[in-house]
N, C-alpha and C positions, 0 to 999 in steps of 0.2 A: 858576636856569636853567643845566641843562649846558649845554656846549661842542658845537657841530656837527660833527661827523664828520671827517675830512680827505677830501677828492676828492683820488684817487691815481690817476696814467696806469698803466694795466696797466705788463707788461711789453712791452719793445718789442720786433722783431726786428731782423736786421741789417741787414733793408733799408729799413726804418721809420728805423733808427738812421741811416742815410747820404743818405736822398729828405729826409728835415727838416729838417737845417742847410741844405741846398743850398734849399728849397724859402723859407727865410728870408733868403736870400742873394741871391736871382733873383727875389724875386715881385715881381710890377708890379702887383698889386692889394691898396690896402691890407687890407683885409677878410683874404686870403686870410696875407698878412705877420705880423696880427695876431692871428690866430689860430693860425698856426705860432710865435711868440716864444710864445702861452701854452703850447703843447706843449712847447715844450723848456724853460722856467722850468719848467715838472709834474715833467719826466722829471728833473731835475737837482734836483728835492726840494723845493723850494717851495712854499708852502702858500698856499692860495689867499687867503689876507690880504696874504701878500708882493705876489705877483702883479696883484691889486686895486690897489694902492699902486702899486706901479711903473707899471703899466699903464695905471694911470687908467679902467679899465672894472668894470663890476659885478660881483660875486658870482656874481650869477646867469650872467652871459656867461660867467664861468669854467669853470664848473662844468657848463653846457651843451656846450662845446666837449670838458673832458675827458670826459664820456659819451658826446658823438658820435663819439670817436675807440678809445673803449673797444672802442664794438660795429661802429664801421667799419672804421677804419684810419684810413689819412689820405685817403679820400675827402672827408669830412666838413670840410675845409680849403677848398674850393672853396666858392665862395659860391653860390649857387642864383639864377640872374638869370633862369633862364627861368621862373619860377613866376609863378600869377597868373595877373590875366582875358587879357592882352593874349598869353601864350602859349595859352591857352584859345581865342581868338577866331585864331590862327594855324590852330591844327589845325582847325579847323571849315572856316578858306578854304579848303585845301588838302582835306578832304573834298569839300567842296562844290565842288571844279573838279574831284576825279577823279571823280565820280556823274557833272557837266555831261559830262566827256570819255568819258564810258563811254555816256551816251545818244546824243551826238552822232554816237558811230564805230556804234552800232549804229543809227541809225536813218536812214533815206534821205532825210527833211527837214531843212531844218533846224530847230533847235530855235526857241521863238519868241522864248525873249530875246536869243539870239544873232542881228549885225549878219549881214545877206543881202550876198550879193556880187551877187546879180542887180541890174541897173538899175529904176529905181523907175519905173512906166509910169502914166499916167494913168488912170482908172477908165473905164472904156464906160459908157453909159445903163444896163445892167443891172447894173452895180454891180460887175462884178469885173473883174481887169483882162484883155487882151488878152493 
């Protein structure tokens, strides 16, 4: 069985080279921490055995991070917190208030799920109110 390939960080530039110590220095999220110390362990030559060892994370984590950064930059350092049903079910409220707000302003009634501001009157014998 040969040997696996080495995952290597592109090259970086100058401003890649100056946003990633500072981005290891200042992050207040570990996720975001730990995935900039694997970038600069990559860029500094390390091989992702080293890296694995030190770091105490998988292979696979490595090696996902240095291809997210290949073809991003250092977007891919941010951790993704909005994903998921619960940002799914955000953007549907938010549809579903600006439709309610769009019939509401167009239409002279109110709508029927919407709370009336008029006072509630008791029904007449014919059944509708006064």
């Amino acid at each position: 069985m040969g040997r696996r390939p080495g995952v290597l960080v592109r090259p970086v530039s100058m401003e890649e080279g100056r946003r990633s110590p500072r981005i290891s220095r200042t992050a207040k999220d570990p996720v975001r921490l730990r995935r900039a110390i694997v970038l600069l362990m990559s860029v500094q030559g390390r091989t992702v055995k080293d890296i694995t060892s030190l770091m105490r994370v998988g292979e696979d984590y490595v090696r996902d991070v240095i291809h997210a950064f290949n073809e991003r930059g250092l977007d891919p350092l941010d951790p993704n917190r909005y994903g998921g049903v619960m940002h799914m079910l955000a953007a549907l409220d938010l549809a579903t208030s600006k439709i309610y707000y769009r019939i509401r302003r167009r239409s002279s009634r109110p709508c029927a799920t919407s709370p009336s501001t008029a006072p509630i009157t008791a029904p007449t014998r014919s059944g509708t109110p006064r």
